[in-house]
MIDRENDO-447269 format. One record per atom (N, C-alpha, C): x, y, z; residue in one letter. Coordinates in steps of 0.1 Angstrom, whole numbers, padded with zeros to 4 digits, always signed. Example, Ala and Ser with C-alpha at 12.3 -4.5 7.8 and 13.67 -1.06 7.14 Angstrom:
BEGIN
+0132-0057+0078A
+0123-0045+0078A
+0132-0033+0078A
+0128-0022+0071S
+0137-0011+0071S
+0129+0000+0079S
// end
This chain:
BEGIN
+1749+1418+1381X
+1738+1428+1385X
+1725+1424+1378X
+1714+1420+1388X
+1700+1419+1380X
+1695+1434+1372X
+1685+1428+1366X
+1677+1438+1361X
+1663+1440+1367X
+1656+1457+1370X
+1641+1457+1370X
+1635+1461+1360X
+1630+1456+1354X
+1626+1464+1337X
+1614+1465+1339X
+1607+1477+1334X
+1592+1484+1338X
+1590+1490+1319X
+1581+1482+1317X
+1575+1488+1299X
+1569+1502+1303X
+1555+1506+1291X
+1551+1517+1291X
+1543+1520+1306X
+1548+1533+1307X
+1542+1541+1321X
+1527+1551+1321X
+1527+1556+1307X
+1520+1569+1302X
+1512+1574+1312X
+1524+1577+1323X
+1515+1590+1330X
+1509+1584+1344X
+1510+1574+1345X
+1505+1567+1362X
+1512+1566+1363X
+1512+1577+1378X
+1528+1584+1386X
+1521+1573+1397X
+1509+1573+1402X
+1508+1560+1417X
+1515+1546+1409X
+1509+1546+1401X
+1511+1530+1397X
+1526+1529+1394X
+1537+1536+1390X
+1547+1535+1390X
+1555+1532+1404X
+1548+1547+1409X
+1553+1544+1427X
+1553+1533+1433X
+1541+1531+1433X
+1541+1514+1440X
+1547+1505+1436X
+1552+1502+1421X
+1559+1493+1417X
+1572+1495+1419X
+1575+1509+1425X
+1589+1508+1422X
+1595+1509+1438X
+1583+1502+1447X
+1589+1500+1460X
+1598+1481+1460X
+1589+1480+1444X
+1598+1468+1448X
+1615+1468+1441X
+1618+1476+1435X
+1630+1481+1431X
+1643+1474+1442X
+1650+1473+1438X
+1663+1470+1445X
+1679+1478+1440X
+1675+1485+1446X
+1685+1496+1434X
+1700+1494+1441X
+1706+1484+1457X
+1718+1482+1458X
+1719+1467+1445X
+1710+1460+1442X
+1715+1446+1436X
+1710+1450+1420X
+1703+1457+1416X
+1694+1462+1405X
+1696+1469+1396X
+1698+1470+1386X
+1692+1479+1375X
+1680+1483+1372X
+1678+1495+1371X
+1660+1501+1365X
+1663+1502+1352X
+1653+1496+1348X
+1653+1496+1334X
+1639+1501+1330X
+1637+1509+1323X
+1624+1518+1323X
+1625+1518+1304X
+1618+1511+1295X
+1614+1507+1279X
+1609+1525+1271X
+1602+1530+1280X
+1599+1541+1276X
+1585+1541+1276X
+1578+1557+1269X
+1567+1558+1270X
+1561+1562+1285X
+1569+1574+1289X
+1567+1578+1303X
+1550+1587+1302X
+1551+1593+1286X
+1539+1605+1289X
+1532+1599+1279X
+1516+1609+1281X
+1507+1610+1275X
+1495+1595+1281X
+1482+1598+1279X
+1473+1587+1282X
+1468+1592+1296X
+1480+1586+1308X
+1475+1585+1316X
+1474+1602+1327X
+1470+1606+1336X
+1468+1619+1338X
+1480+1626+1346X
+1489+1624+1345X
+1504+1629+1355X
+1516+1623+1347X
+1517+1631+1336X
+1527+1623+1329X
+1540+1637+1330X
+1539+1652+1337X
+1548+1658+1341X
+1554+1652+1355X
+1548+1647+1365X
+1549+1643+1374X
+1557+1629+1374X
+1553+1625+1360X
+1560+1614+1361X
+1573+1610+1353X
+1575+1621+1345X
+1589+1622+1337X
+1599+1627+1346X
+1593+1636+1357X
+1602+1646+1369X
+1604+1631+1376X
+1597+1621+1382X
+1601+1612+1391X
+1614+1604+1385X
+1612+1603+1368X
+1621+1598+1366X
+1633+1602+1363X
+1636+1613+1360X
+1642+1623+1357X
+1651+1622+1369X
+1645+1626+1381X
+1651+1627+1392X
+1659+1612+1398X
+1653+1601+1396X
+1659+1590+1396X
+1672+1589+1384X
+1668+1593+1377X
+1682+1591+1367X
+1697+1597+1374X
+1689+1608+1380X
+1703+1617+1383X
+1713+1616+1398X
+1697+1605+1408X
+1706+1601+1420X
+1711+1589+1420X
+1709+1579+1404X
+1712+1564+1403X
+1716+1564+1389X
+1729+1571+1389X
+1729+1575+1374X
+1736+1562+1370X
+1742+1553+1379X
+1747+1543+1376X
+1736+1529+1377X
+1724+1531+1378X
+1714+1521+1388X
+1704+1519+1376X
+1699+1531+1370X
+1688+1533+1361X
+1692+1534+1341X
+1686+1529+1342X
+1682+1532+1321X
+1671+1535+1317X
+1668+1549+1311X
+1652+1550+1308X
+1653+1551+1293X
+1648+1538+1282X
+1648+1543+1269X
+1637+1553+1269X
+1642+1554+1251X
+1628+1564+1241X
+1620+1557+1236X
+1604+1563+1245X
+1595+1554+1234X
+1587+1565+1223X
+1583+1560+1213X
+1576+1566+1207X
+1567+1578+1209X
+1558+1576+1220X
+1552+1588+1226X
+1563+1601+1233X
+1576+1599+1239X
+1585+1602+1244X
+1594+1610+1238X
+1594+1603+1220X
+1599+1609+1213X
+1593+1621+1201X
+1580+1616+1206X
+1570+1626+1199X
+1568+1641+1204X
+1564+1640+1215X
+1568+1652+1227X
+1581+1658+1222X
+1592+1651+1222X
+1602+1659+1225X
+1607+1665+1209X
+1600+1661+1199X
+1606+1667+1184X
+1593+1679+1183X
+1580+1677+1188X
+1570+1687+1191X
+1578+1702+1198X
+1583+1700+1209X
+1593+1709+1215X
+1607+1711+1211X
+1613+1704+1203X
+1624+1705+1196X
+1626+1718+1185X
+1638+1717+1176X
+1640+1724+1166X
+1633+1721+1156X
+1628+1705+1155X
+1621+1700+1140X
+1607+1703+1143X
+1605+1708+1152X
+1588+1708+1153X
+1581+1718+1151X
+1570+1723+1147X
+1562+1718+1159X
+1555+1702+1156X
+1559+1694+1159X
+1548+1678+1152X
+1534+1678+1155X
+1526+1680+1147X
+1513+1679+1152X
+1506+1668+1153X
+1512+1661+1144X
+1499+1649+1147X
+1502+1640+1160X
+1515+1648+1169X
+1513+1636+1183X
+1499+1643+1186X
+1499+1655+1186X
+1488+1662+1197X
+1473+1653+1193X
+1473+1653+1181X
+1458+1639+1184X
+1455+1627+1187X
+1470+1622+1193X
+1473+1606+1198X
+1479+1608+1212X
+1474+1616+1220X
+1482+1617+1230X
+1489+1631+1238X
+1490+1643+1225X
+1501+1651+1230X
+1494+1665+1233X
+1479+1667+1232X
+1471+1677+1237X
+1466+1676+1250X
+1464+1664+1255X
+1461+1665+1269X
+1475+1666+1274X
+1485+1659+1273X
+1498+1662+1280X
+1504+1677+1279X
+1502+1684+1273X
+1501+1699+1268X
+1494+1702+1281X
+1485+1701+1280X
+1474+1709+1289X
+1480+1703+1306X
+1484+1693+1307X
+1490+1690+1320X
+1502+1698+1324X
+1508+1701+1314X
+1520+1710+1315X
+1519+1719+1317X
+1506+1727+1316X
+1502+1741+1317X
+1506+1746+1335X
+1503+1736+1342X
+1504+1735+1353X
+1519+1738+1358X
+1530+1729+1352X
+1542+1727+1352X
+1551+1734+1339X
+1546+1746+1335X
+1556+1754+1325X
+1571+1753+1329X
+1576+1751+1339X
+1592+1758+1339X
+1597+1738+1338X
+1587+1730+1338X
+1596+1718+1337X
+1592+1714+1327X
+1589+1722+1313X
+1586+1717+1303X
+1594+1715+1290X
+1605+1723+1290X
+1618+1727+1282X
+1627+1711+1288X
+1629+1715+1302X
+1643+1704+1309X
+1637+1691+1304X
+1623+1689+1303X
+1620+1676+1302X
+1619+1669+1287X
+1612+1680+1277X
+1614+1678+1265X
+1628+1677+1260X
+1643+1682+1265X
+1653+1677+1264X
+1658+1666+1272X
+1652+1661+1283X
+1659+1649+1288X
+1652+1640+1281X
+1636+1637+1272X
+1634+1627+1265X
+1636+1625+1257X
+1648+1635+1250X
+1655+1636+1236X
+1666+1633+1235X
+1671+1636+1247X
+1683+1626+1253X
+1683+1613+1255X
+1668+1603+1252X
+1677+1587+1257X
+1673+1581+1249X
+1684+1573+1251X
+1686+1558+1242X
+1676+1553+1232X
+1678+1546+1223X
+1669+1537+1219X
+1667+1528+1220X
+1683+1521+1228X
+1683+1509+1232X
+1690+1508+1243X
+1690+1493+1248X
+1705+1489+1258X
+1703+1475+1256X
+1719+1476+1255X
+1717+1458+1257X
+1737+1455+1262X
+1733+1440+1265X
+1746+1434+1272X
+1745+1418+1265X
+1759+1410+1266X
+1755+1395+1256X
+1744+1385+1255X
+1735+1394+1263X
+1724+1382+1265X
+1709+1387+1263X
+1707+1401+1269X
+1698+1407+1267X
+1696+1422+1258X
+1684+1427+1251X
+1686+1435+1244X
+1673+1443+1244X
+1670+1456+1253X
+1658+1460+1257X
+1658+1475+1244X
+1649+1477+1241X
+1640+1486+1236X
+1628+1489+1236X
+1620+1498+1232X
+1610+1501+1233X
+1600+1492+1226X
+1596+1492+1213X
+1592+1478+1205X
+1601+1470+1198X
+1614+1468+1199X
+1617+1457+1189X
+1628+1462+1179X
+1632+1453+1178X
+1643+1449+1161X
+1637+1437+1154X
+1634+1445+1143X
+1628+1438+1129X
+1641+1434+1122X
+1636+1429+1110X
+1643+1429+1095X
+1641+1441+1094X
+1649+1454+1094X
+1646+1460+1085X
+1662+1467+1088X
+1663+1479+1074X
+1678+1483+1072X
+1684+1492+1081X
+1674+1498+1089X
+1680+1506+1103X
+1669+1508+1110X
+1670+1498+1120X
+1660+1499+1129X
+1662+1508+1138X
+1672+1518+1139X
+1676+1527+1149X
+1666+1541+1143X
+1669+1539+1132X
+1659+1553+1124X
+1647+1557+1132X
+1645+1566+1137X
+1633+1567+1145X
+1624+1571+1136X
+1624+1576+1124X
+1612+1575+1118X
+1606+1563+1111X
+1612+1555+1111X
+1605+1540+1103X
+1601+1534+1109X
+1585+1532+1107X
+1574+1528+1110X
+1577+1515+1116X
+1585+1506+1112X
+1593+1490+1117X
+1605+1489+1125X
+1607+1506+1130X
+1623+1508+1137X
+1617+1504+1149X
+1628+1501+1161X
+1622+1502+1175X
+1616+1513+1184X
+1610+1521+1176X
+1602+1532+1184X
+1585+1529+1178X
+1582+1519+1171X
+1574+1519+1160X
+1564+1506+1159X
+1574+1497+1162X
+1572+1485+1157X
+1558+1472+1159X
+1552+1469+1150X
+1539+1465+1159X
+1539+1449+1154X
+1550+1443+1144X
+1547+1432+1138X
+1558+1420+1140X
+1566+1406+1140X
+1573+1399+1144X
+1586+1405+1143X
+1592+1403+1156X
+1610+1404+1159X
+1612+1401+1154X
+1627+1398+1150X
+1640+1389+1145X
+1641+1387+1157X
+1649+1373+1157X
+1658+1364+1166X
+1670+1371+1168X
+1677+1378+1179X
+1693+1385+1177X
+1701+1375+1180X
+1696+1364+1190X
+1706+1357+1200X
+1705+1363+1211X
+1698+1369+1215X
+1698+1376+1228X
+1683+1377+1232X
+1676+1376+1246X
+1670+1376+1250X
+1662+1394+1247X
+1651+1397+1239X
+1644+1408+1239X
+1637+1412+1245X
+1633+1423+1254X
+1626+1426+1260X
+1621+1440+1256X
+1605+1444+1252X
+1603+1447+1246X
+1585+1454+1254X
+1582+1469+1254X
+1573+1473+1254X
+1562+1478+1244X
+1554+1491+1239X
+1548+1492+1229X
+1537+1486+1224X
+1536+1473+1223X
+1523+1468+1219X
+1518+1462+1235X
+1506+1466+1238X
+1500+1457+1246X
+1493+1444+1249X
+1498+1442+1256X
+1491+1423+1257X
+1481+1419+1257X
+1471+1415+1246X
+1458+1407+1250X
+1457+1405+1265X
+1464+1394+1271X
+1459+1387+1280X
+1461+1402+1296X
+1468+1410+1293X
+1473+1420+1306X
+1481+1416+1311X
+1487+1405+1304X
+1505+1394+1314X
+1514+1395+1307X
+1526+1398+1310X
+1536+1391+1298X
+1535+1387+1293X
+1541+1387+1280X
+1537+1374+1271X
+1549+1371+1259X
+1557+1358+1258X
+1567+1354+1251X
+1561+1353+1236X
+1575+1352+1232X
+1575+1348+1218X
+1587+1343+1216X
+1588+1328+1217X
+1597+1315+1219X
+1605+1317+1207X
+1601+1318+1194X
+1610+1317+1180X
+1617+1329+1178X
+1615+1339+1185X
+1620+1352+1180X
+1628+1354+1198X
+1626+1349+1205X
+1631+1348+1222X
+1627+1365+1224X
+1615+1370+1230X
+1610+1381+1230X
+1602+1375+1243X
+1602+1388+1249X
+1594+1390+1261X
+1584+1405+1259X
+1570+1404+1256X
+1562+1421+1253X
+1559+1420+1271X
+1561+1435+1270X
+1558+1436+1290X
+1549+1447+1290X
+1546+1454+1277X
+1529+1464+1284X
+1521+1456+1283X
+1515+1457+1297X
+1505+1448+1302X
+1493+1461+1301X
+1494+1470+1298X
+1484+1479+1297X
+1476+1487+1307X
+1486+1497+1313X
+1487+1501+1328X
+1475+1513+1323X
+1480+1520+1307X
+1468+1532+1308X
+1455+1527+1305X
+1454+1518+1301X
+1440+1511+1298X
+1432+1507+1309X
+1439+1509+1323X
+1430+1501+1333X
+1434+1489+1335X
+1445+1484+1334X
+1447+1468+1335X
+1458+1470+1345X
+1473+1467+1343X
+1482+1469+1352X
+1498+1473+1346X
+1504+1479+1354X
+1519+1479+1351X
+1528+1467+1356X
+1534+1459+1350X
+1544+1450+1352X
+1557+1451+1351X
+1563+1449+1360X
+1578+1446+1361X
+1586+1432+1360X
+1596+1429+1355X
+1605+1417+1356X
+1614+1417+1359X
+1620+1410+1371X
+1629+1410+1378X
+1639+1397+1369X
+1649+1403+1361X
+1656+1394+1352X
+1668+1394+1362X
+1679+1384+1356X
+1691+1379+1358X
+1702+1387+1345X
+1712+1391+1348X
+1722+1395+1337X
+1728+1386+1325X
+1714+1373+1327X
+1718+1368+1312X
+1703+1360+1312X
+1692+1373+1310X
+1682+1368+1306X
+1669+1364+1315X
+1677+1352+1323X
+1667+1344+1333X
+1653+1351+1338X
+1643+1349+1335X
+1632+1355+1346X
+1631+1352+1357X
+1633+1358+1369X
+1637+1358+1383X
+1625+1355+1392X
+1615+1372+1387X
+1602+1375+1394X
+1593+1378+1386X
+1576+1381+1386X
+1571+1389+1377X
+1564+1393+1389X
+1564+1410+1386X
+1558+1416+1398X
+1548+1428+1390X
+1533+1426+1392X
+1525+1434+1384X
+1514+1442+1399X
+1510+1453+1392X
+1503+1462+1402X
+1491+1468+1394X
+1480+1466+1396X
+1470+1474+1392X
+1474+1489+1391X
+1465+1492+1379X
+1466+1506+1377X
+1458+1512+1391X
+1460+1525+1392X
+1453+1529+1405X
+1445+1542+1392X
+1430+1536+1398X
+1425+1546+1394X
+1422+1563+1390X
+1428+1566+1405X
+1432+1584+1401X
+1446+1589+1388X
+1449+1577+1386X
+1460+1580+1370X
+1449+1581+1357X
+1439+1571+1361X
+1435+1573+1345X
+1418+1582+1346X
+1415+1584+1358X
+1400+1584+1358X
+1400+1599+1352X
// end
């Protein structure tokens, strides 16, 4: 079974749409890195599309936790209230929800619910990365994979890896550490990218879509 892996989304509900007409969900996995809200202007809209995909392709889709994702959801949680997402991101997504109150509880628990990771003998997707460090699963450390802004480790497995965005707006490898970064920087105005992988790594396709304006204007 291939993979479609789609890095951060924040909130461009068109720009997702469109990209996910290229989806192949009889031959495919969706692989979604995380980082569904905040930034871009439909980030209720766009956690519900996913949300809803999870539950008709429960066997088709993986949506990790990204950082922004997990911010939200410890803000609405038992440990919260977190304030400092709300000045990176988590006051305009607030105010988008105002709109969407009764889907704001289900959602703040389904992005508390996923993964931090997935992986299989070849490939190993998170949201930014596995470092050197003593538990990169920790979501509070700054170098864990919800966090991470400075060189992978090598696992032996092909990484694939959202969170930092790319100078150039393209994928972009990292040969010694076998790393693939895929935010091409959809809330910025650049584009959302997807990679159509093989079940042991291979890059297949690269399929990228302009951001559509009405997400971020």
């Amino acid at each position: 079974m291939n993979f479609f892996v789609i890095a951060d989304v924040h909130g461009c509900l068109h720009t997702l749409r469109e990209l996910l007409t290229h989806w192949r969900p009889a031959e495919e996995i969706l692989v979604q890195l995380g980082d569904l809200v905040d930034r871009g202007r439909y980030s209720p809209q766009t956690v519900e599309l996913c949300r809803q995909l999870s539950q008709d392709f429960p066997d088709k889709t993986v949506f990790l936790k990204g950082n922004h994702d997990w911010a939200m959801a410890k803000h609405l949680g038992a440990d919260g209230p977190y304030k400092s997402w709300l000045g990176w991101g988590g006051r305009a997504t607030m105010q988008q929800y105002q709109a969407h109150r009764q889907l704001l509880a289900p959602h703040a628990a389904w992005l508390a619910a996923r993964p931090l990771h997935w992986q299989n003998d070849y490939v190993l997707f998170s949201h930014a990365g596995f470092a050197d460090v003593a538990d990169p699963l920790d979501p509070n450390d700054t170098d864990g994979v919800l966090w991470r802004r400075g060189p992978l480790r090598n696992t032996g497995q092909l990484q694939v890896v959202g969170h930092t965005p790319t100078d150039s707006g393209q994928p972009e490898t990292d040969s010694v550490a076998h790393v693939i970064y895929l935010d091409t920087g959809a809330a910025g105005g650049s584009r959302l990218t997807a990679l159509r992988l093989s079940e042991t790594g291979q890059v297949l396709e690269t399929i990228a879509v302009p951001t559509h304006e009405r997400d971020i204007e």
